[in-house]
N, C-alpha and C positions, 0 to 999 in steps of 0.2 A: 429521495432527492436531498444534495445536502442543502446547506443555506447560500453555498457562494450558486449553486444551480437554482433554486431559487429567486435569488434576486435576478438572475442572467435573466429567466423567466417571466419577472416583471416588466423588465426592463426593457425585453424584446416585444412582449404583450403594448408598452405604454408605445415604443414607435411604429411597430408593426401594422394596429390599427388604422393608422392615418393611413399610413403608407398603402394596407389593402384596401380599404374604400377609396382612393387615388386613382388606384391602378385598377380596380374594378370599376368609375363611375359610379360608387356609391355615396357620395360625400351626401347627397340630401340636404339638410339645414348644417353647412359647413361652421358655422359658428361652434356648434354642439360636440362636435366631433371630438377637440379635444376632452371636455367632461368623460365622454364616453371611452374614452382611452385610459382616464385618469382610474374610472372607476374601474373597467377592468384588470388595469394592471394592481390595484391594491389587491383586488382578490385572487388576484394569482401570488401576493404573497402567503395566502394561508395555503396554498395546495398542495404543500408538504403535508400538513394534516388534515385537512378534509377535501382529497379531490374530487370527492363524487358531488358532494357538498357545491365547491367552486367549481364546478362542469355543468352543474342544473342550475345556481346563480346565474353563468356567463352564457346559456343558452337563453334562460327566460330574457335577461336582460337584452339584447342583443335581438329577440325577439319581440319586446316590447318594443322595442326602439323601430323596428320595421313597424309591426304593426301602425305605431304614431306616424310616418314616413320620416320621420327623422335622418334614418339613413334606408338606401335603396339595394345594397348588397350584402354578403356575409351571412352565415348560415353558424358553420360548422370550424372554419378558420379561427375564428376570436377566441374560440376556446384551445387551442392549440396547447397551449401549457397545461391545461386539465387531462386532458387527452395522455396525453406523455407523462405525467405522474402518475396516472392510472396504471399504465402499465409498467414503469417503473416499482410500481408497488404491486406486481405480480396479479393484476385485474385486465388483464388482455380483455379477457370475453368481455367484460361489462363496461372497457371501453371500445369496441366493436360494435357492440349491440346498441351503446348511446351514439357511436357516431351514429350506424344505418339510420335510427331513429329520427337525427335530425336531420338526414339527407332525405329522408320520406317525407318529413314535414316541411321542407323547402321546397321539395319540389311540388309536395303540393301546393301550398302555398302560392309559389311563383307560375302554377300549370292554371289553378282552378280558383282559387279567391284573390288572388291578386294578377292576373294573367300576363304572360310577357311571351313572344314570340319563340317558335321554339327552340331556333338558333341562341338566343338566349338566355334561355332555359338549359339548353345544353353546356354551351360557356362556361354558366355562373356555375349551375348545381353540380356539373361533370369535370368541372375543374377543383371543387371544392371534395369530390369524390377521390380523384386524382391527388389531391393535397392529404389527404386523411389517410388514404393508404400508404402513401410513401412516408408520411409522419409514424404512423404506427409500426411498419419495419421498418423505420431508425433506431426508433425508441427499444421495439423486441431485439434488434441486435445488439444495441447498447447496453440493455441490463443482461443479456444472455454472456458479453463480455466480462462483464463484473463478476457473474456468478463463477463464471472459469477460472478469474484471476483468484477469487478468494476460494476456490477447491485446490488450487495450485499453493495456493498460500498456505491452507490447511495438510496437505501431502506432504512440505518442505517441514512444516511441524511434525508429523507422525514420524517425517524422518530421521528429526532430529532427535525424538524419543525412541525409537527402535536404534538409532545409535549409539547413543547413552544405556540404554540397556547392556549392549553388547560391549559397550567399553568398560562397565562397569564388572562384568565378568571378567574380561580379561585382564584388568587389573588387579582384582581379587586372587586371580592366578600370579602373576607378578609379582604381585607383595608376597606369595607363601614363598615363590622361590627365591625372590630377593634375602628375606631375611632365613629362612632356612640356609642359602650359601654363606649369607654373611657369618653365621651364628659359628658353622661348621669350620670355616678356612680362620676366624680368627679362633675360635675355640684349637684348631692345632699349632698356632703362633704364639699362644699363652702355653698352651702345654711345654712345646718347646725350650722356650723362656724361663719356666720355671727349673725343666730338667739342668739348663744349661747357670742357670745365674750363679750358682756358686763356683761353680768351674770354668767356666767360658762365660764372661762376660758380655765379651764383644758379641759374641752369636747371640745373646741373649738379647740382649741392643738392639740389634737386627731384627729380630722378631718379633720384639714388641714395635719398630717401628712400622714394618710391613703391616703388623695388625691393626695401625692404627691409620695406614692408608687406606686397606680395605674400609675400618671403619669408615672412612670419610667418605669414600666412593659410596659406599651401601645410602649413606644418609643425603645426599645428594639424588641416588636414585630413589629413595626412597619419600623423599622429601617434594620431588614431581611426579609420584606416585599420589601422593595423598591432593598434591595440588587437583589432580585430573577427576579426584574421586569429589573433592569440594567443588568443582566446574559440573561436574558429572559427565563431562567429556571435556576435549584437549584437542580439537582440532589443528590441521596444518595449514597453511598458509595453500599450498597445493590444493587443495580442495574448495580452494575460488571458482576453478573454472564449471566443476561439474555443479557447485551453488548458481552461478551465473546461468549454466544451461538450463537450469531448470526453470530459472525466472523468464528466460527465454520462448520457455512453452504456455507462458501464462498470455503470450504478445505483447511484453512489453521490449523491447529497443534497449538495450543492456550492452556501454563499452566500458571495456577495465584498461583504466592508464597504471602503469605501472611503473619507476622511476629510481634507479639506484639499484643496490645488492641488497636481495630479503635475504642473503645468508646468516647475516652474525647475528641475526634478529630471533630471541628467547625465544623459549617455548611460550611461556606465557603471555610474553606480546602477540606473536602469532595468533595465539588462540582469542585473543580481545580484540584485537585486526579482523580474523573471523568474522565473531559473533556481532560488532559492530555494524559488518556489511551485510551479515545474514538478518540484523533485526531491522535495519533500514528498509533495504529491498522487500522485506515482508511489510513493512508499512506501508513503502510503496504501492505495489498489489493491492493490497487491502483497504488501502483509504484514499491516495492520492490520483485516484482516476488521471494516472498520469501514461503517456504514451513514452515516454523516455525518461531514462536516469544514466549518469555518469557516474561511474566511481575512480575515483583516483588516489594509487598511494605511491608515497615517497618515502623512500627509506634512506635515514640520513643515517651518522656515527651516531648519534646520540638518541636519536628518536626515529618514531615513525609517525607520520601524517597520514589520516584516512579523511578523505572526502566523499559524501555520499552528495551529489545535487539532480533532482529530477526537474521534472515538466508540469507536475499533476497541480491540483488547487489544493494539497495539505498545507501550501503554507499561510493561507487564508487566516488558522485556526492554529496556531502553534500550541500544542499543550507540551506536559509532561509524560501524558498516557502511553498507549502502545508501545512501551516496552521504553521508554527513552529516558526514566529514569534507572530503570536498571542497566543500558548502557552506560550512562555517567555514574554508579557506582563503580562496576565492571572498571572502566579505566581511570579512576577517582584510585583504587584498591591498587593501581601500577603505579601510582603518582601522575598520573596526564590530566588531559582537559577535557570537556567535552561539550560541544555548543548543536543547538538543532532550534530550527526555524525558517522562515522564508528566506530563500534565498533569489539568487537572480532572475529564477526563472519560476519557481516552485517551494518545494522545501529542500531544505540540505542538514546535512547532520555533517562536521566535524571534527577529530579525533586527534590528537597529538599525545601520542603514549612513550614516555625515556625509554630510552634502553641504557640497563643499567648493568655492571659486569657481578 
């Protein structure tokens, strides 16, 4: 659980209380009631680390409190935040086995040492049964979504290093042929040149100029050859959509606004366009327990604008981590800007990279 779940946890634990002894008829010595709210919702602050801990606290207590008649309802509810941490932290069975538990000691309880009618009995202890089961598949489907999001999140990495591999081959191909043609076609533009300089000058002219077109072309391609090999890939702008589909598969709600002509836009912006929205969205998945994000970019004459804005609670905590200073180097290295933190709704990351001729 993180800390903004957490607190949601106390917080619902501090009015929840009142509110179920309310609606149960269990209010007892109603004066007390808030204490008794007070004190469990602090211990639902520790339940991030010790929920087995604050689940046998918030049963004792809650059961001491009956015993004294202080209050006349609640079993197995009160602990509700312990319950769900449990198995948030991959302890299904032994929050199973402590619900049954206190559903055995309620009911006997409320059957044989404190007796209550059986309709009653049924009510309180089989509504409380009914609450624990439906609490614990939320809970199992909620971490079972998490773990999805970050295998998806972990698959989009492997992917991107079995890309990089293959780019990085292909490149090494590229450079031999690159500078092997260049080496060859000006090597016959010099030969030329030289045959020709005392006798035909003009030809010669010629030939040394062509060779030093080639040279220019060779070092321009050669020059976003080595870029791609310092990247370790070189992605395209086009390869948004099948990044998007995959986050897709994770169930997260993924729209790409798009705005303007991505044509005159570098190879190297592209590729920082890219990586921007590839490292975002992976945060997303991975940290921002968010059900939706927007990305949006504008591609102006001069620059282009990347907007990444989710849903999820990362912007509670804004750090530098997960990747988000090597994005603002990444477009720091183009000349742009790069800002991340809470935004409208969640967190947002945006981008403003030149385009430069």
């Amino acid at each position: 659980m993180t800390t903004t779940l957490t607190r949601t946890a106390a917080l619902l634990t501090l009015l929840g209380v009142p509110t179920g002894l309310a609606l149960t008829d269990g209010l007892g010595e109603t004066v007390l009631v808030p204490p008794l709210a007070v004190t469990l919702a602090a211990m639902a602050l520790a339940v991030r680390r010790w929920p087995l801990a604050v689940l046998i606290l918030t049963f004792s207590t809650v059961a001491a409190w009956r015993l004294a008649g202080l209050i006349q309802a609640g079993w197995v509810w009160p602990a509700t935040a312990a319950l769900v941490a449990l198995v948030l932290a991959g302890r299904l069975r032994t929050a199973v086995a402590a619900s049954a538990f206190m559903l055995l000691w309620g009911l006997n309880w409320d059957t044989f040492v404190y007796p209550h009618p059986p309709g009653w009995v049924l009510a309180h202890v089989g509504g409380e049964a009914l609450w624990v089961t439906a609490t614990l598949a939320a809970a199992t489907a909620y971490r079972n979504t998490l773990r999805w999001r970050a295998e998806v999140a972990g698959r989009l990495e492997l992917e991107v290093h079995r890309r990089r591999a293959e780019e990085r081959v292909a490149i090494a191909r590229d450079l031999h042929d690159v500078v092997s043609h260049t080496l060859a076609v000006v090597g016959v533009h010099l030969n030329v040149a030289l045959d020709a300089f005392d006798t035909e000058p003009e030809e010669a002219r010629e030939s040394l100029r062509l060779a030093q077109e080639v040279r220019g072309r060779a070092m321009n391609d050669l020059k976003a050859l080595v870029g791609v090999l310092r990247e370790g890939e070189l992605p395209a702008l086009e390869g948004l959509g099948r990044l998007l589909g995959q986050v897709r598969a994770a169930g997260l709600e993924v729209s790409l606004n798009e705005f303007g002509d991505p044509v005159p836009v570098p190879a190297p912006v592209a590729a920082a366009v890219y990586r921007v929205v590839q490292e975002s969205l992976t945060n997303t998945v991975r940290h921002a327990a968010a059900g939706r994000v927007v990305v949006t970019i504008r591609y102006a004459p001069d620059n282009v604008l990347v907007d990444i804005q989710d849903d999820g609670t990362g912007g509670a905590q804004p750090t530098d981590g997960h990747g988000i200073a090597g994005m603002r180097e990444r477009v720091a290295a183009l000349g742009g800007a790069l800002t991340a933190g809470p935004g409208r709704t969640g967190f947002a990351v945006r981008a403003t990279i030149p385009i430069t001729e």
